[in-house]
C-alpha positions as CSV (number, residue, x, y, z in Angstrom):
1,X,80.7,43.2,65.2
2,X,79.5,44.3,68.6
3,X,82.8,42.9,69.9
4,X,85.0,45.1,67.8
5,X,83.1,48.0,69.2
6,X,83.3,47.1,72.8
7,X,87.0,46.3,72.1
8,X,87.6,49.8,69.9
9,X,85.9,51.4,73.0
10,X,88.3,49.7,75.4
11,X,91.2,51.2,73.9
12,X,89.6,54.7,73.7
13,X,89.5,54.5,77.2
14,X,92.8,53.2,77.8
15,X,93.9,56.1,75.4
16,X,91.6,58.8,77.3
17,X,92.5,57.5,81.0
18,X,96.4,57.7,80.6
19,X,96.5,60.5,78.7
20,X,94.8,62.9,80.9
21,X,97.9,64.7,82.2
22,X,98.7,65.5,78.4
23,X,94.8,66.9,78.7
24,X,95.9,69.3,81.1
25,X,99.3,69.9,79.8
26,X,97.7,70.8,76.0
27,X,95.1,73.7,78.3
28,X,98.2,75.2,79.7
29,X,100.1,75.1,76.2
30,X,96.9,76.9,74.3
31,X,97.8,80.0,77.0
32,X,101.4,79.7,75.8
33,X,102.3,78.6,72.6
34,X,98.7,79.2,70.9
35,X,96.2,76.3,70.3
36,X,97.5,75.7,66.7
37,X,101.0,74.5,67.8
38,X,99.6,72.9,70.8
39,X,97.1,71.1,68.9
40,X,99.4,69.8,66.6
41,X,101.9,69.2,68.5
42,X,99.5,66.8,71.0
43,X,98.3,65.0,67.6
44,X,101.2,64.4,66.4
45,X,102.7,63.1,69.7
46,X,99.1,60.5,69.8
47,X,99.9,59.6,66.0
48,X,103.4,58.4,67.0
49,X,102.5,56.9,69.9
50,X,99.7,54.8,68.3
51,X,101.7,54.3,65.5
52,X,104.4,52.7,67.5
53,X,102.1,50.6,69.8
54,X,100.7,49.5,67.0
55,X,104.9,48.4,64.9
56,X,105.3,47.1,68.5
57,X,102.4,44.4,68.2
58,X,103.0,43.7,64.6
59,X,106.6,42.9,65.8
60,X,106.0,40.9,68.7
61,X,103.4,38.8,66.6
62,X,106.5,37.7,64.5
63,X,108.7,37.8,67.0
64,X,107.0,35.8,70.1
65,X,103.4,35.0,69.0
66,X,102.5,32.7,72.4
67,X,104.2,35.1,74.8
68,X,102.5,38.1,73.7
69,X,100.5,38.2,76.5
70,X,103.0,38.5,78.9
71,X,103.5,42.1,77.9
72,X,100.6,42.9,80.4
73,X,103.0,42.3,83.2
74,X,104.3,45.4,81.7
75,X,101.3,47.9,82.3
76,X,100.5,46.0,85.4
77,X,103.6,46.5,87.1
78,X,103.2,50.1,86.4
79,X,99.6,50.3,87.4
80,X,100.9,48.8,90.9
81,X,103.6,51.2,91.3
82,X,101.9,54.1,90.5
83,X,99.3,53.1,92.7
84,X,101.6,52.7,95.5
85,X,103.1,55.9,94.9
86,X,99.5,57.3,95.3
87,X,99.0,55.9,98.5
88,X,102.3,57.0,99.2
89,X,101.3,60.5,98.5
90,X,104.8,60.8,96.5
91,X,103.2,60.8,93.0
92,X,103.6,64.8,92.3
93,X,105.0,65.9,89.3
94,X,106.3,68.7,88.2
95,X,105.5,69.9,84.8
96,X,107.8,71.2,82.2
97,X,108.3,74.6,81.2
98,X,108.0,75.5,77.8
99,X,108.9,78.5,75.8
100,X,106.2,80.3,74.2
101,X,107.6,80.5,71.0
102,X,108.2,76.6,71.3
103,X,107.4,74.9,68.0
104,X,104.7,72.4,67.2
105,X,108.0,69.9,67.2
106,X,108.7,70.9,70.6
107,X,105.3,70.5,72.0
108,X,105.2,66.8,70.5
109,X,108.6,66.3,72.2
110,X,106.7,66.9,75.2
111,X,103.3,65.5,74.7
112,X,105.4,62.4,73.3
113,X,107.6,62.3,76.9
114,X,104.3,62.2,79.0
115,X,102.4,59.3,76.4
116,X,105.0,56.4,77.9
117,X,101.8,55.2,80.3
118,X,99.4,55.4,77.2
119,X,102.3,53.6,75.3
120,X,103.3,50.7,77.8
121,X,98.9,50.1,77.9
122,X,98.5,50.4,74.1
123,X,101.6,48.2,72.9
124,X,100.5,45.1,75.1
125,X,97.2,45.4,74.5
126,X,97.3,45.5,70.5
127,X,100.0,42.7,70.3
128,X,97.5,40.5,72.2
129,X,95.2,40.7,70.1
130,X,94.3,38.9,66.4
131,X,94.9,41.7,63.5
132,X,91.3,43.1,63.0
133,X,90.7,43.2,66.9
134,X,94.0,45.2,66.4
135,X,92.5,47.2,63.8
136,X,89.5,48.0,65.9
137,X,91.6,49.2,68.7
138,X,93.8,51.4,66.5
139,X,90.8,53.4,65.6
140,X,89.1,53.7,69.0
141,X,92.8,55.0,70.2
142,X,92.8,57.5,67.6
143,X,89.4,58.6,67.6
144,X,89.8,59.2,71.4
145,X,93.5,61.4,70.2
146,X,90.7,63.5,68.4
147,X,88.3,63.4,71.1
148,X,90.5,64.8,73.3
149,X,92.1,67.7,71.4
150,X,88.6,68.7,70.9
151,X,87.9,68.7,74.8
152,X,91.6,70.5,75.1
153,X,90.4,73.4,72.2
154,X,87.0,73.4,74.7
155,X,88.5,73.3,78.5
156,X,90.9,75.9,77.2
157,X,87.9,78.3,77.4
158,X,86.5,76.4,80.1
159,X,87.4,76.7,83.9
160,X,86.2,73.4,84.4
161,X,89.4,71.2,82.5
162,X,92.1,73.0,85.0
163,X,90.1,72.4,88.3
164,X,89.9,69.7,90.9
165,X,87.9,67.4,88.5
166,X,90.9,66.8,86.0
167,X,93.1,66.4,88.7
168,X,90.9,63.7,90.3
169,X,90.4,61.8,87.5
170,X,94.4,61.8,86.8
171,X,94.3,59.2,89.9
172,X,92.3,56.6,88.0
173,X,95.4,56.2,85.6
174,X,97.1,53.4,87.7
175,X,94.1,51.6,88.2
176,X,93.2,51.6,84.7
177,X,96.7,50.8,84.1
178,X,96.6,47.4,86.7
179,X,93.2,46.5,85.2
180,X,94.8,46.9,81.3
181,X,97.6,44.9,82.5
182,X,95.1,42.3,84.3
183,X,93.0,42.0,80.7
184,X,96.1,41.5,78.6
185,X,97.1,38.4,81.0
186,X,93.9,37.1,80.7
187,X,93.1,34.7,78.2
188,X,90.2,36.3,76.4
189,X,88.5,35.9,73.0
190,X,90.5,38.8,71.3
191,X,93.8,37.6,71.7
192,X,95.9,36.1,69.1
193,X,96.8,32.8,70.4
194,X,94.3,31.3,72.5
């Protein structure tokens, strides 16, 4: 049981680390759109996004069963180049404008645009794993969705969410990224073929 936990807690991690521009993107969309649409729009964007890592693994399972854990090449790769670009000092980005009369369709559009890092993590990561490990992760991804539409509705009151603390722990993404990546390629006792 305690290994379900520790791996449901893995994946809320995974899901809180790389979505923490999305985070800051939901504070500035309560200001303009309203924190219903934004809301909804950020949960539906984390449903999808779970929802499809989680077709993904099912798929691969059938698909490729023993090369499943080469996906974490995938979110490794990433990890790396992000990183780089860190060091590089050429990671800035740009957000997106959006309208404030955008819809809660729109604002998934976008939240859904900026989940590809917390989709190329999740993906590997569940198809790796043996279906209730899966399960497990599922549920500590989507608990942290929750958890973090909570702290959105919270740091949109707060000063502290658009400050140099969110920004600073945006630069742990890669990392968590290489070391997701590193996990998956490992040989551990949640994945599905061992």
């Amino acid at each position: 049981m305690l290994d379900y936990v520790v791996f449901a807690a893995s994946a809320f991690m995974a899901q809180v680390l790389t979505n923490l521009d999305n985070l800051m993107a939901l504070v500035a969309l309560m200001i303009v759109t309203g924190p219903q649409r934004a809301v909804l729009g950020f949960l539906l964007a984390q449903g999808l996004v779970i929802g499809a890592a989680f077709l993904l693994a099912l798929g691969v399972e059938d698909v490729v069963p023993h090369w499943a854990g080469y996906l974490g090449g995938i979110p490794l790769a990433l990890g790396l180049l992000g990183a780089a670009r860190q060091l590089r000092g050429t990671n800035a980005q740009d957000a997106p404008a959006v309208p404030g009369s955008a819809s809660a369709l729109v604002t998934m559009l976008l939240f859904t645009s900026l989940s590809m890092d917390t989709f190329a993590v999740l993906a590997p990561l569940l198809a790796d794993s043996t279906p209730d490990f899966r399960l497990a992760g599922v549920l500590g991804a989507g608990l942290a969705a929750l958890s973090l539409a909570i702290v959105g509705l919270i740091g949109g009151r707060a000063q502290i969410m658009t400050g140099r603390l969110a920004q600073r722990l945006e630069y742990l993404v890669p990392y968590v990224m290489v070391c997701a990546g590193l996990y998956i390629l490992s040989n551990s006792w949640t994945d599905a073929v061992q």
